[in-house]
C-alpha positions in Angstrom: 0.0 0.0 0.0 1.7 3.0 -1.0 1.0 5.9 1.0 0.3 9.5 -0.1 2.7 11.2 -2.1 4.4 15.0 -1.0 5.3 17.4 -2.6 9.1 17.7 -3.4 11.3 20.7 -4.6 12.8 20.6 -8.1 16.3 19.0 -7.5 18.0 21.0 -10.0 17.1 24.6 -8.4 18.6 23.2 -5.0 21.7 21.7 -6.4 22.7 25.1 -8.4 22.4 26.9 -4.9 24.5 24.5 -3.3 27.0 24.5 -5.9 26.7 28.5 -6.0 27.6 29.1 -2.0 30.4 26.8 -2.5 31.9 28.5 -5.2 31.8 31.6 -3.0 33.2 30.1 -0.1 36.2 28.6 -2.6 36.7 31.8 -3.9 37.1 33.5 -0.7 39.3 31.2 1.0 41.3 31.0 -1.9 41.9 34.7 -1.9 43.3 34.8 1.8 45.4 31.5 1.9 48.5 31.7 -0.5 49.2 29.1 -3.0 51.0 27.1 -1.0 48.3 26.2 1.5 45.3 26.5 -1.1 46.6 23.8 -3.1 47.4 21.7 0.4 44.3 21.6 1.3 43.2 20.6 -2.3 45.1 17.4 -1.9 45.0 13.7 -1.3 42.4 13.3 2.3 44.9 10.6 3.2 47.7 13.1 3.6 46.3 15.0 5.9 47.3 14.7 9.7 44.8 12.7 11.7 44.8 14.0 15.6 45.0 11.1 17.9 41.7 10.0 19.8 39.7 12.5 17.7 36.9 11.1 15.4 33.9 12.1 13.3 31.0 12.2 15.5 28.6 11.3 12.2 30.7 7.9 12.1 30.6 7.6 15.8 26.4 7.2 15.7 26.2 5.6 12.8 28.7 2.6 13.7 31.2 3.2 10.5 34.2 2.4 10.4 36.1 4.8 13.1 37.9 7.5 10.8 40.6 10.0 12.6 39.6 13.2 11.8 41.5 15.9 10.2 43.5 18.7 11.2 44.3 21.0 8.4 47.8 21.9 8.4 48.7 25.4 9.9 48.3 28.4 7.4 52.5 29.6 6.5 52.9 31.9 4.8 55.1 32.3 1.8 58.4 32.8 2.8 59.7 36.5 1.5 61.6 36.4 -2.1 65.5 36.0 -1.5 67.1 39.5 -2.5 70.9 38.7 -4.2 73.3 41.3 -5.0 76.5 41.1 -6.4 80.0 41.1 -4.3 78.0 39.9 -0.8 75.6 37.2 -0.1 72.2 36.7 -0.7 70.2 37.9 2.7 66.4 38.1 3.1 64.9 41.3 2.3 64.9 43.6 4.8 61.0 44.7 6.0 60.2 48.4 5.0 59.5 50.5 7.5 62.3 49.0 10.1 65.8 50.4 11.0 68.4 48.6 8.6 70.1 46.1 11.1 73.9 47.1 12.1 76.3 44.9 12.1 79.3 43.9 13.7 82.5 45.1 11.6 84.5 42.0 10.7 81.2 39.1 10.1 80.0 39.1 6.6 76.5 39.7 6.0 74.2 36.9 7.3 76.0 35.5 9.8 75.1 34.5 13.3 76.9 34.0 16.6 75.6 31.1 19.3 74.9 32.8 22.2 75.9 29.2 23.9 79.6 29.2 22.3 81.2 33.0 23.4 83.5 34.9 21.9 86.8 34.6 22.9 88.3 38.3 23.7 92.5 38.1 23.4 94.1 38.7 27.1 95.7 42.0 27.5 99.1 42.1 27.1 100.9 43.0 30.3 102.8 46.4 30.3 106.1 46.2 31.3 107.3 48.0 34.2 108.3 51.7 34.0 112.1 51.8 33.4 113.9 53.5 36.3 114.8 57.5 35.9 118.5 58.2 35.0 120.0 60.7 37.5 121.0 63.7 35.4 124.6 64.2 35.0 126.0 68.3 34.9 127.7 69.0 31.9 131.1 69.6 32.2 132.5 72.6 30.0 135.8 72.4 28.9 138.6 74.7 30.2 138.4 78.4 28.2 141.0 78.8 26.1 142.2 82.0 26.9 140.9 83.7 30.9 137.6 84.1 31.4 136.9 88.3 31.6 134.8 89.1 34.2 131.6 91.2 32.9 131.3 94.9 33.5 128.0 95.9 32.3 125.8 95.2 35.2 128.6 96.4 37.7 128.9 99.3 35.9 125.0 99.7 35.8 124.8 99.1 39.6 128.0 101.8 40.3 126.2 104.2 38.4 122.6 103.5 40.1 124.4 103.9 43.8 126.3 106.7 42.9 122.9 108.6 41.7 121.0 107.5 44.9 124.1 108.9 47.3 123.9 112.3 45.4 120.0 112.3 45.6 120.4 111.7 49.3 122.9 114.8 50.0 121.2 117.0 48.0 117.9 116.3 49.6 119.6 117.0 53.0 121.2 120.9 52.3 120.4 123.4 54.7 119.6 120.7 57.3 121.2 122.0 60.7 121.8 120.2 63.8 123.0 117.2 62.2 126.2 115.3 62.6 128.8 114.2 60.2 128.5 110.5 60.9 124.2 110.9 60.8 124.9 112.5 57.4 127.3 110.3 55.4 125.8 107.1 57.3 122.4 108.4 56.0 123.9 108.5 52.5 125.7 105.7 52.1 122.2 103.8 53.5 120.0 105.5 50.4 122.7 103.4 48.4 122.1 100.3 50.4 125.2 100.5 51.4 126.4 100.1 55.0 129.3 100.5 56.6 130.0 100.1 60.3 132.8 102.0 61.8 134.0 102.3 65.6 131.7 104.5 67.3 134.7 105.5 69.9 137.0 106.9 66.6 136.7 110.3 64.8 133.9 109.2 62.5 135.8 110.6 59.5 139.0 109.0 60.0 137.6 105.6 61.1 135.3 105.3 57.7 138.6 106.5 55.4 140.7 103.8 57.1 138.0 101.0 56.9 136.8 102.0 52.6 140.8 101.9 51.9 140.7 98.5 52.1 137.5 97.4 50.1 136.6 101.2 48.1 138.2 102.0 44.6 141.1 104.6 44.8 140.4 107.8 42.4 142.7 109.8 40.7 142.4 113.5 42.3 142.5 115.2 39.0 139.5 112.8 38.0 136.3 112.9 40.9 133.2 111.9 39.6 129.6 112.1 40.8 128.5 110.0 44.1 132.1 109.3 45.4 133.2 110.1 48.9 135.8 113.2 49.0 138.1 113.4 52.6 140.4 116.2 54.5 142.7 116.6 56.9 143.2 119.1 60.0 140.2 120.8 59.1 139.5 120.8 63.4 141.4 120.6 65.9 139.5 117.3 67.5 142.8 116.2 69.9 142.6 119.9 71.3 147.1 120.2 71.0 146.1 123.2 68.9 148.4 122.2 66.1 147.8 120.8 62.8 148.3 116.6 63.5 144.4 115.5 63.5 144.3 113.5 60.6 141.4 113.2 58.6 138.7 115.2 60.1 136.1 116.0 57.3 134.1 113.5 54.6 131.8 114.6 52.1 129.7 113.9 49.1 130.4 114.6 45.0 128.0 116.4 43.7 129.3 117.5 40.5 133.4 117.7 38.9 134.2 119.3 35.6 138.3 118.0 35.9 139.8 118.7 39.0 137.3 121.0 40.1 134.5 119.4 42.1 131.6 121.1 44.1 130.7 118.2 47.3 127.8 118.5 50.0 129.4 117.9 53.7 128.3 118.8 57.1 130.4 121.8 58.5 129.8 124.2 61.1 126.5 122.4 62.4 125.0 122.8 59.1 124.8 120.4 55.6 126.3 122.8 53.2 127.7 123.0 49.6 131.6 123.3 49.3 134.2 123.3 46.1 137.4 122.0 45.8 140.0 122.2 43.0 143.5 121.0 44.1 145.7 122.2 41.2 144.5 125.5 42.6 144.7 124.9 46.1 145.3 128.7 47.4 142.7 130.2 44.6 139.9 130.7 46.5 137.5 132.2 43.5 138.3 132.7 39.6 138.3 135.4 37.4 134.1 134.6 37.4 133.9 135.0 40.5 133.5 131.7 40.9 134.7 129.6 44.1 137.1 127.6 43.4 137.7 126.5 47.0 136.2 127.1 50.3 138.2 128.1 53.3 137.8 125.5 56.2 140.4 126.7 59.5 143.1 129.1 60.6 145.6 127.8 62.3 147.6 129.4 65.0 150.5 131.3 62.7 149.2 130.8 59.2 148.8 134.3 57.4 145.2 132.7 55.5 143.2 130.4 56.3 143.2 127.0 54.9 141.6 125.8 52.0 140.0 122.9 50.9 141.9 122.3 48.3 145.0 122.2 50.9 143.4 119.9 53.4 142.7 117.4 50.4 143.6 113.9 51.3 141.7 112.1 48.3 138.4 110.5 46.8 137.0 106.8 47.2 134.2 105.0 45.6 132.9 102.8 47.3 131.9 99.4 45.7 
C-alpha cells in the first residue's frame, strides 16, 4: 500500500544553490590563503594529519568504520623572495618601515653567533714595568782657552745706580742744621744700600777713610766723579794740641766735577752745606768769574790765610 505522495522541490534549483555558496566560499578562502596552502588543502584526504583520539561524530552514531579526523595543516605563509646582490651574499629582504640592522664590523652579511659558544676576547698584554729614571749628569765645560773676563755691564749699571741715589740723598739733606757728620754720610751711604759700620769710639771721618781703603776704589784727584766720597785733613782741631796733627777730620759727598774741580755736599759748622774743591789751585779761593774755586775750612795758629780745601785734600774713594 503505497501511502500518499508530498510534494518535493525541483532537485536542480537546489543543487545550483549548493554548488553557488560553494563556489563563493572557494573563492574567498582561496583569496586569503597563499598558494601554497590553497593547493594543500586541495590534496590527497589521506595526507592530511589525523589528531590522535579525535573522530567524526557522524561515524561515531552511525557505527562506521572509526575514521581520525582531520587537522588541516597550519596556514605559512610564503616565505619573503630572497634578494641577491653582487659582491655579498644573498640575505632576506629587509621589512620596509624597520631600521636597517647594524652589524658587527669583521662578520659578513648573514652570519650569526651562538649565544651558547662565546666569543673569545684576546688577554691584554701585560705592560712592562716603568724603566727606572736616569740621574742627570752636569755638563762639564771644557777649560776656556784664553781667561775668562769678568763682565762689566751690570757692575757698571749698579755703580752708576748707587752713585745717583748717594747724590739724591745729599742733596735732599742741604740746609739741614743740627746734624752730625756720621748721621749725614751714614744716611747716604744707607739710600745706596750700602752700610758701613765703623768704631763708634773713633773720629767718625777718619775711622770710615781707614775701613773703605781697604775694600773702596782709589780715584785719581784730578778725575772725581759724581756719588764718590771726598776726605780732608786738620780741618779741626778734634785732639785739642792746637796744632795741625788731626788726621782726617772732614768727609763729604760729589755732587758735580768738571776736571779737578769738584763742588761736594758735607756737614760743617752744624750745618749740611755745599763746598768746592780744586786741588791744582789749592790757594785760589774764587776765579776770574767770581766763581769759588775753594772754600776756606780753619786758621791755624801762625798761618797768614786760612786754609783751604783744596789744601786739606787727602783724596776721593768709591765705594763698591
Amino acid at each position: 500500500m503505497r501511502g500518499p505522495d508530498l510534494p518535493m522541490a525541483p532537485w536542480p534549483a537546489t543543487l545550483w544553490a549548493a554548488l553557488a555558496v560553494i563556489s563563493t566560499c572557494s573563492s574567498c578562502v582561496a583569496s586569503q590563503l597563499p598558494a601554497e596552502a590553497w593547493y594543500s588543502s586541495l590534496s590527497d584526504p589521506g595526507d592530511r594529519v589525523p589528531a590522535a583520539g579525535v573522530v567524526h561524530a557522524d561515524l561515531a552514531e552511525s557505527g562506521a568504520a572509526r575514521r581520525p579526523a582531520v587537522v588541516q595543516r597550519s596556514r605559512i605563509s610564503a616565505p619573503a623572495p630572497v634578494e641577491r646582490r653582487a659582491g655579498r651574499a644573498a640575505t632576506p629582504a629587509e621589512p620596509q618601515g624597520l631600521p636597517p640592522v647594524e652589524r658587527a664590523p669583521g662578520f659578513a652579511s648573514g652570519h650569526q653567533v651562538s649565544p651558547s659558544t662565546p666569543r673569545s676576547v684576546p688577554a691584554p698584554e701585560p705592560k712592562a714595568p716603568p724603566a727606572a729614571a736616569q740621574p742627570e749628569v752636569p755638563k762639564t765645560e771644557p777649560p776656556p782657552s784664553q781667561p775668562p773676563v769678568a763682565p762689566t755691564g751690570l757692575g757698571v749699571a749698579s755703580d752708576a745706580l748707587r752713585a745717583t741715589q748717594r747724590v739724591d740723598a745729599a742733596s735732599a739733606l742741604l740746609g739741614t742744621a743740627g746734624m752730625q757728620d756720621r748721621a749725614f754720610v751714614a744716611h747716604v751711604l744707607r739710600a745706596a744700600g750700602q752700610d758701613v759700620p765703623v768704631d763708634t769710639h773713633a773720629v767718625y771721618p777718619a775711622a770710615l777713610y781707614q775701613k773703605l781703603t781697604a775694600s773702596a776704589q782709589h780715584v785719581d784727584a784730578h778725575q772725581p766723579r759724581a756719588g764718590d766720597l771726598v776726605f780732608f785733613r786738620d780741618t779741626s782741631d778734634t785732639n785739642g794740641n792746637g796744632k795741625p796733627d788731626d788726621g782726617v777730620t772732614l768727609v763729604g759727598i760729589v755732587e758735580r766735577a768738571q776736571g779737578s774741580r769738584a763742588v761736594f755736599i758735607a756737614q760743617r759748622a752744624g750745618k749740611v752745606r755745599r763746598m768746592a774743591v780744586d786741588p791744582q789751585q789749592p790757594l785760589v779761593v774764587r776765579d776770574g768769574h767770581d766763581e769759588v774755586v775753594n772754600t776756606r775750612l780753619v786758621r791755624w795758629p801762625g798761618s797768614q790765610s786760612p786754609w783751604t780745601t783744596g789744601q786739606c785734600l787727602v783724596g776721593y774713594l768709591r765705594p763698591n
